[in-house]
N, C-alpha and C positions, 0 to 999 in steps of 0.2 A: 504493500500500500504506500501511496506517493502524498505527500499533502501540495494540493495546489492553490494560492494564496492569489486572489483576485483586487486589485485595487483603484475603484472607483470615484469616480468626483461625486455623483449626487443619487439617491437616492431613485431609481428607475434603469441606471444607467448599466446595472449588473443584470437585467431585464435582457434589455435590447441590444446590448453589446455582446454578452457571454452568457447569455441565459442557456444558449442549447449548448455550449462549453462544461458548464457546472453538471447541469444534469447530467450530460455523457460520463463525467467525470467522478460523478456519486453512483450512478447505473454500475458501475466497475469496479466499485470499492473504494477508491480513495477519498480522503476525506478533501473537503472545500473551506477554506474562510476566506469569509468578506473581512476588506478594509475600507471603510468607504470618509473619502476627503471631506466634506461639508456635510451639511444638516438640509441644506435643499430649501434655507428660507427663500428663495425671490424664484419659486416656481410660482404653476398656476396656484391661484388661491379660491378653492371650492367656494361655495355658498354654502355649507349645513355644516361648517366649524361650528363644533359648541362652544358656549359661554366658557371662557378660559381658556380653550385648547388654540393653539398656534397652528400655521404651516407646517413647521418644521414638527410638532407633534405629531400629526397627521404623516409625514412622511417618514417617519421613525416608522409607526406602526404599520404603516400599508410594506416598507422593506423588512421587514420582521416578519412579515406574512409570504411574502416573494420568499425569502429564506429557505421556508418551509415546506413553499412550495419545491424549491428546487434541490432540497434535501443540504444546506449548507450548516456545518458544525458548529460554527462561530463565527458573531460578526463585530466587529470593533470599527470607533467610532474616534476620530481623529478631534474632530470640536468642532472645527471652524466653519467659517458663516460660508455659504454660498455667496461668493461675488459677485453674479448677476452676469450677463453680457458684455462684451467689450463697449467701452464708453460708457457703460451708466453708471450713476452717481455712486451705486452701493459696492463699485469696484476700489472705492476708498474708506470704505466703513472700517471702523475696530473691526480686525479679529477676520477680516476679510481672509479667503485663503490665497487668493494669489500676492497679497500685502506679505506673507508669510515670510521666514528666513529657509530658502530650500536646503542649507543642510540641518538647523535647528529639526524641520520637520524629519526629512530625511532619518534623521538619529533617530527620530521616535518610531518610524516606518520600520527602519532594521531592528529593534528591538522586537518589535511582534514577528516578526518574519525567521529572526533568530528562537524567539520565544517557542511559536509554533514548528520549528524544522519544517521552512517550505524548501520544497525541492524545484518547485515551477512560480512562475511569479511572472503576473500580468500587469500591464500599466498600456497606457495609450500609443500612438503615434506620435510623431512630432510637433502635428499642431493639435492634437486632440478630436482627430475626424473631422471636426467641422470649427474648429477656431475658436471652442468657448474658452474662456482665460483658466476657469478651473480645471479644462482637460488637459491644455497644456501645460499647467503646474504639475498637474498627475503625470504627465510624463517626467518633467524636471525630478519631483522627489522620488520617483519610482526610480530610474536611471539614478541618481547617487546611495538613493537604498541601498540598490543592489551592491555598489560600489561598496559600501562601508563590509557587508556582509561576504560580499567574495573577500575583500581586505581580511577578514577574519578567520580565513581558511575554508569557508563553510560554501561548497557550491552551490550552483544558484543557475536555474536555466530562468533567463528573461525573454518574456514574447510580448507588442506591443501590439494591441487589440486594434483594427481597423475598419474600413469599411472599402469594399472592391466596387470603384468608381466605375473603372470599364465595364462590368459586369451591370452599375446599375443602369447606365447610359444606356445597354443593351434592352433591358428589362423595358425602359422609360418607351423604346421604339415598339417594342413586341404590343405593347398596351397601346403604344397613339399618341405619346407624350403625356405633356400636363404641364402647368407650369410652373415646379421643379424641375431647374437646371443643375444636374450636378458637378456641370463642367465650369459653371456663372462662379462668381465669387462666397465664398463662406463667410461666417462671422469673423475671420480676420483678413478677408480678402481673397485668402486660397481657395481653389476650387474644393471640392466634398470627396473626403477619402483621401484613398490611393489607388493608383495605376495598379491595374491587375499584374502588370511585370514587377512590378517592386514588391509586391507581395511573396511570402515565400512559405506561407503555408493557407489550404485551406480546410478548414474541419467541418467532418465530415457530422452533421447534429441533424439530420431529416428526421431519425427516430424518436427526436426529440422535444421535435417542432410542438407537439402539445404542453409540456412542462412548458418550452417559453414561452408560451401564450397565455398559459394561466397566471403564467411570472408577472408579465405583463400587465394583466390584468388587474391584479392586487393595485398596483398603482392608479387606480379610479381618480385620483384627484387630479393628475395630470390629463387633460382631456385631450389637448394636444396629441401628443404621445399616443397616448394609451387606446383615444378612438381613430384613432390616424391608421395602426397599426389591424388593431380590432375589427375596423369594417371590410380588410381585405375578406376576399373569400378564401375558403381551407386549403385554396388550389393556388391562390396567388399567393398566400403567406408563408403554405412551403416553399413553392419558388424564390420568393422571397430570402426565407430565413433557413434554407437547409444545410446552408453552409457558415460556418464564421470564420474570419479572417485575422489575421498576424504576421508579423512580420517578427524574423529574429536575425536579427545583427550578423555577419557573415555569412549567411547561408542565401542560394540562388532566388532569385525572382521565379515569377510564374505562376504562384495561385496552387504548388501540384499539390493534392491530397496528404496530408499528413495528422499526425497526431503524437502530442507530446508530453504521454505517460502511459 
């Protein structure tokens, strides 16, 4: 048994990014912990909060449920706020995550990672799929994580979770478009994803596709997301999501089939 340590920015985002990852990966025996960057305040904000409960309460508990859904052992919680999208105001709040000192966090990252003996260890791409300022920090403190904890002797397989641009650009013609462009600029200006050549592994999650859906699910307060995803039909949401994507540091492009435990 392998433990594989997942490390997300917001609450949804272990869902849609590595939902049929996890599953696969508890289906098999090994165990999963989440580590998840922020608290997910400057999401959507439902209408039937109750008196006293927050966003960030509401998103505690709907990934608490995701969890559960996807069979993961343990999930730890870093503190800090969701900074919102590039340019808004709350990218300079206290307590902001990308305000954060990246080895400060860092240090606390390799100690769960040391803590729990992970042998595999996820984090994003370089700009975070799509440019959010918290995805790209999740890559910066994921990437010296790992650093402090190879420093320590302790191996350490690092894969950065993606999204396969070419693939969806294909997808976007098979349907008749729409208008999402993946190839237009993202929330930092980069196009969305990555080139299916720079990619260097695809996993293989089809059997899984219902875990991530339920995963997904749990996240109701996100309406965006969650019915964005939900109104595909059974047949386009495999297509979809039968595959997830990663990239790891030296090894070839291509997208080809793989799996890493």
């Amino acid at each position: 048994m392998s433990t594989l340590i997942c490390f997300h920015a917001h609450p949804d985002d272990e869902s849609i990014a590595t939902g049929g990852t996890i599953a696969r990966a508890v289906s098999e025996g090994h165990r999963v912990v989440l580590v998840m960057g922020t608290d997910g305040r400057h999401g959507e904000k439902p209408n039937d909060l109750a008196e006293g409960e927050s966003l960030q309460d509401r998103r505690r508990q709907e990934l608490e449920s995701s969890a559960k859904v996807l069979g993961i052992s343990a999930v730890y919680w870093l503190g800090y706020h969701d900074s919102g999208m590039t340019g808004w105001p709350q990218n300079d709040e206290p307590g902001a995550f990308i305000a954060t000192d990246v080895d400060q966090v860092a240090a606390e990252l390799a100690e769960i990672l040391l803590k729990e003996s992970a042998d595999v260890f996820t984090c994003y791409d370089w700009h975070g799929g799509y440019g959010h300022p918290d995805h790209i920090q999740i890559h910066r403190v994921g990437h010296r994580a790992a650093e402090l904890v190879q420093e320590s002797g302790k191996s350490l397989r690092v894969l950065e979770s993606t999204m396969n641009r070419t693939r969806i650009v294909k997808m976007m013609k098979q349907i008749g478009g729409g208008e999402f462009d993946p190839d237009g600029p993202a929330d930092d200006g980069n196009p969305f994803g990555t080139l299916e050549e720079e990619i260097t592994m695809a996993v293989d999650v089809s059997a899984f596709v219902e875990a991530k859906r339920a995963s997904i699910m749990c996240h109701a307060s996100q309406v965006t997301d969650s019915s964005m995803f939900l109104q595909m039909t059974p047949e386009m949401f495999n297509m979809a999501f039968g595959e997830e994507f990663f990239i790891e540091r030296g090894q070839p492009g291509g997208a080809q089939r793989g799996w890493f435990l």
